[in-house]
FIMI-358298 format. One record per residue (C-alpha): residue in three letters; x, y, z. Coordinates in pm, whole numbers, plus 32768, in hexadecimal, padded with zeros to 4 digits. Layout:
ALAXYZ...
//
This chain:
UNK1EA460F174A1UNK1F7861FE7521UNK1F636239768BUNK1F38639E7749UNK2060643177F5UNK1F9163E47953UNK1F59625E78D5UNK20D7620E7880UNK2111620E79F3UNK204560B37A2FUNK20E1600A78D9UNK22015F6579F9UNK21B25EB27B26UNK22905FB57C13UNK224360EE7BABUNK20C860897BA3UNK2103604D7D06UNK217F617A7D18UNK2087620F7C79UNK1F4161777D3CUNK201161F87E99UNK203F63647E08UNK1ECF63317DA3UNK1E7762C97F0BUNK1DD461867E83UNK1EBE60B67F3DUNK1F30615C80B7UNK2040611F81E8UNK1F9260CD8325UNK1FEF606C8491UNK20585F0484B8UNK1EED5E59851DUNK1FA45D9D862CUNK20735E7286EAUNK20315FC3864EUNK217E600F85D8UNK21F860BD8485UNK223C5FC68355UNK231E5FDD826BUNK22C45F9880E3UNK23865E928058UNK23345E217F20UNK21A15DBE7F1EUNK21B85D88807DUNK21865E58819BUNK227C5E0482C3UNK22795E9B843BUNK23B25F3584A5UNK23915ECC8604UNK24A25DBB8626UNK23AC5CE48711UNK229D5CD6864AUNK23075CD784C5UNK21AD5C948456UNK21895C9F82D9UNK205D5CC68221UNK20115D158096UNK20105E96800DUNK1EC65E2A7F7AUNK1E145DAF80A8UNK1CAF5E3380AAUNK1CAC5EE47F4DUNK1C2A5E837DD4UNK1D825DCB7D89UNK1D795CF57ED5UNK1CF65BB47E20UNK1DCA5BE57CE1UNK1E8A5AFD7C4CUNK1F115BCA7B22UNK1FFD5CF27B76UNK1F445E2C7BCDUNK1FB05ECD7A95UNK1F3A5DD079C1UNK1DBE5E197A72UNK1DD85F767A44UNK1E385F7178C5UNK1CF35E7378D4UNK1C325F9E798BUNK1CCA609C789FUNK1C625FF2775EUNK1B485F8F7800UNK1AE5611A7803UNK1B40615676B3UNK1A37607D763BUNK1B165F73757AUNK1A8B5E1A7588UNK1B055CE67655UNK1BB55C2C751BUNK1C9D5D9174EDUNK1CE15D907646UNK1D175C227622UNK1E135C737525UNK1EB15D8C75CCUNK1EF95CED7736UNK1F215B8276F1UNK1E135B3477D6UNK1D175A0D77A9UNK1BC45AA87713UNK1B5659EE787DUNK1C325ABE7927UNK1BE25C297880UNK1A6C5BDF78A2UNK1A815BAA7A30UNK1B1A5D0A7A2AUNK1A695D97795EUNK195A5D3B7A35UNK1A3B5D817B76UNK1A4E5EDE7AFEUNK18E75F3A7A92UNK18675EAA7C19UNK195F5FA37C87UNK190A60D77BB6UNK177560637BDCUNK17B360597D5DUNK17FB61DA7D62UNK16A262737CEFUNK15C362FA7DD8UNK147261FB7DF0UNK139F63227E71UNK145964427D21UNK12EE64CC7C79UNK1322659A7B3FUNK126666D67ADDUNK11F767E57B9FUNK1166691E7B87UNK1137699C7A3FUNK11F3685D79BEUNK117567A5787CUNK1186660B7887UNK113B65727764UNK10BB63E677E4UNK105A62C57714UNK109A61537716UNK111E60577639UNK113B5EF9760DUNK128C5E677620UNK12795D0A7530UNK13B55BDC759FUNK13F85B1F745BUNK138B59E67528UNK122A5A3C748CUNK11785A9775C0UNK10465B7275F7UNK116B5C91766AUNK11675D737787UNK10B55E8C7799UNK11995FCE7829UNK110B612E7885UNK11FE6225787FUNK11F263E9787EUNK132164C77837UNK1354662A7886UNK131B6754779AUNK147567CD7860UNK15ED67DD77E6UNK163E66CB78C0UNK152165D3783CUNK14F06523796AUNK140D64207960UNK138762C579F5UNK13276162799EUNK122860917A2BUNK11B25F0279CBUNK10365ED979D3UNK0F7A5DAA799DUNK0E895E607920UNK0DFB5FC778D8UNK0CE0603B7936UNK0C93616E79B5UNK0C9A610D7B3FUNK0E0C60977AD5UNK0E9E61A57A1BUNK0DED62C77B3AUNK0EAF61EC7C21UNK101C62057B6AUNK0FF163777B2FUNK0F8863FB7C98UNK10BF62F27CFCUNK11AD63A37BF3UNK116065147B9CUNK113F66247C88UNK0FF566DF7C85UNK0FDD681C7BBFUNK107A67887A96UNK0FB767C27973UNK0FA8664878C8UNK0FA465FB7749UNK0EF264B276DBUNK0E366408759BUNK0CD163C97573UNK0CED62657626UNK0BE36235772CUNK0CB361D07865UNK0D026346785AUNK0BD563B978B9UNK0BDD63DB7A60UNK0D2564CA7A1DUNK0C52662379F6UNK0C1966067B56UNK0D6566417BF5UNK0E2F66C07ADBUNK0E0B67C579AFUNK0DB066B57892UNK0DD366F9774CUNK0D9866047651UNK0DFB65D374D1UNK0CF1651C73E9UNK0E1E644F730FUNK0D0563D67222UNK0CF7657471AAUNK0E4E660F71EFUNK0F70659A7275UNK0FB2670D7324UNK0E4E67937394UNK0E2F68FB72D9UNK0D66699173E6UNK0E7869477519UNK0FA468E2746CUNK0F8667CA753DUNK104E668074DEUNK10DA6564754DUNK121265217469UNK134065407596UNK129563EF7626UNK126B634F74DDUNK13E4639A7480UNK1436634F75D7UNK139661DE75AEUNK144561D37463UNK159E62207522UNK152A6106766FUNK14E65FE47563UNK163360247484UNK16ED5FE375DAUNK16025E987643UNK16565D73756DUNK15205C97751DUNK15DD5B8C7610UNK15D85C827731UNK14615CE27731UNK13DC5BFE781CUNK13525C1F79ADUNK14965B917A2CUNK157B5C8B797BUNK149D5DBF78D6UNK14815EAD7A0FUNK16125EB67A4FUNK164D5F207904UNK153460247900UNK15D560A17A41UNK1731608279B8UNK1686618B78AAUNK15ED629C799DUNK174362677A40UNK183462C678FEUNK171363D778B1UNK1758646B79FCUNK18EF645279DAUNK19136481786FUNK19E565B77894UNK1ACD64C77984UNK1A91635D7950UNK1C04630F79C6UNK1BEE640C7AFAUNK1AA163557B66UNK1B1F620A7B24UNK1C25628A7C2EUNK1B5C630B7D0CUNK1A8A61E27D0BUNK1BE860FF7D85UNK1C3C61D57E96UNK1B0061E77F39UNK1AAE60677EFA
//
């Protein structure tokens, strides 16, 4: 894979260092002890005061303080973590352990996760969101988990995940009023846990046993359905499970919100870790 000009700059372990300081992901301070400049030396920080001389590690405090691999090594990881290309390439490409690549990989999507706004509602005024759920099957042969999710009728597509153990309609009211503003006008099917929306929202709803677009509205709810289609392709089988689904369904709305700038946000998300 051929690296971007802005990438080749964390391939070696110095000018990656250089690179996460003109990024302000790693930062000079005062010495802690006495309050004194330090000097950089290496991966060390070191106060200049001659009667002090305490030292402490450029990566103190930030994403790479616990490494053990060299900081560009992680953020090639992060990078082709980004790009979508699976742990065994990455494997191939870094020498890492497939141990090692899926603790970052992890490492990074807590981080990027971490960023979103818990309280972010989509819609608005005037604002279509299409909602349905779906039920996301592990290839351990369990019952699955059942997911509702809407999407914007906007450029930007945002949209938002939630696990349900079940739902009804007292569930799915509950998700909605928790995730989409009021005054969006909502798209759903037929299915009967829809049915307390009308009273809050615009509803509009599309009989899928007649027409997949409703010819009197033009109503229809085919941005969530491709959007499901474009969640599962990105959740392996092995991955859709209570312990792990939600991060990844987060990691989602996250590279949905950033896809213009993955790298940029996955930047912005080290420096203000």
């Amino acid at each position: 894979m051929i690296l971007p000009l802005g990438v080749l700059k964390i391939q070696r372990e110095e000018e990656c260092i250089d690179f996460l300081f003109e990024e302000d992901i790693l930062e000079e301070s005062l010495c802690s002890l006495c309050g004194s400049n330090v000097r950089r030396e290496k991966k060390i920080f070191r106060c200049v005061n001659r009667g002090c001389r305490k030292t402490l590690s450029i990566f103190a405090d930030t994403f790479f303080a616990e490494n053990r691999l060299n900081c560009s090594s992680v953020m090639l990881i992060g990078y082709y973590w980004l790009c979508g290309v699976n742990y065994t390439a990455i494997q191939s490409i870094t020498g890492c352990s497939s141990n090692t690549i899926v603790k970052y990989m992890r490492l990074f999507r807590h981080l990027v996760i971490d960023t979103l706004d818990d309280n972010q509602k989509i819609g608005g005024n005037n604002v279509i969101v299409e909602i349905d759920e779906s039920k996301f099957q592990s290839r351990k042969g369990e019952d699955g988990i059942w997911v509702i999710g809407g999407v914007e009728r906007t450029n930007d597509k945002k949209c938002f995940f939630k696990v349900v153990k079940q739902r009804d309609a007292r569930t799915i009211d509950r998700v909605i009023q928790r995730y989409v503003k009021r005054g969006s006008t909502i798209f759903t099917d037929m299915w009967r846990g829809y049915g307390n929306i009308r009273s809050r929202y615009r509803h509009i709803r599309v009989n899928h046993g007649e027409n997949f677009v409703d010819p009197v509205s033009g109503a229809h709810t085919n941005t969530i359905e491709g959007t499901w289609n474009g969640v599962k392709l990105k959740i392996q089988s092995r991955n859709r499970d209570e312990k792990f689904i939600d991060d990844y369904l987060l990691e989602f709305v996250w590279r949905r919100k950033n896809r213009d700038h993955l790298w940029r946000g996955l930047l912005d998300a080290l420096r203000n870790e």
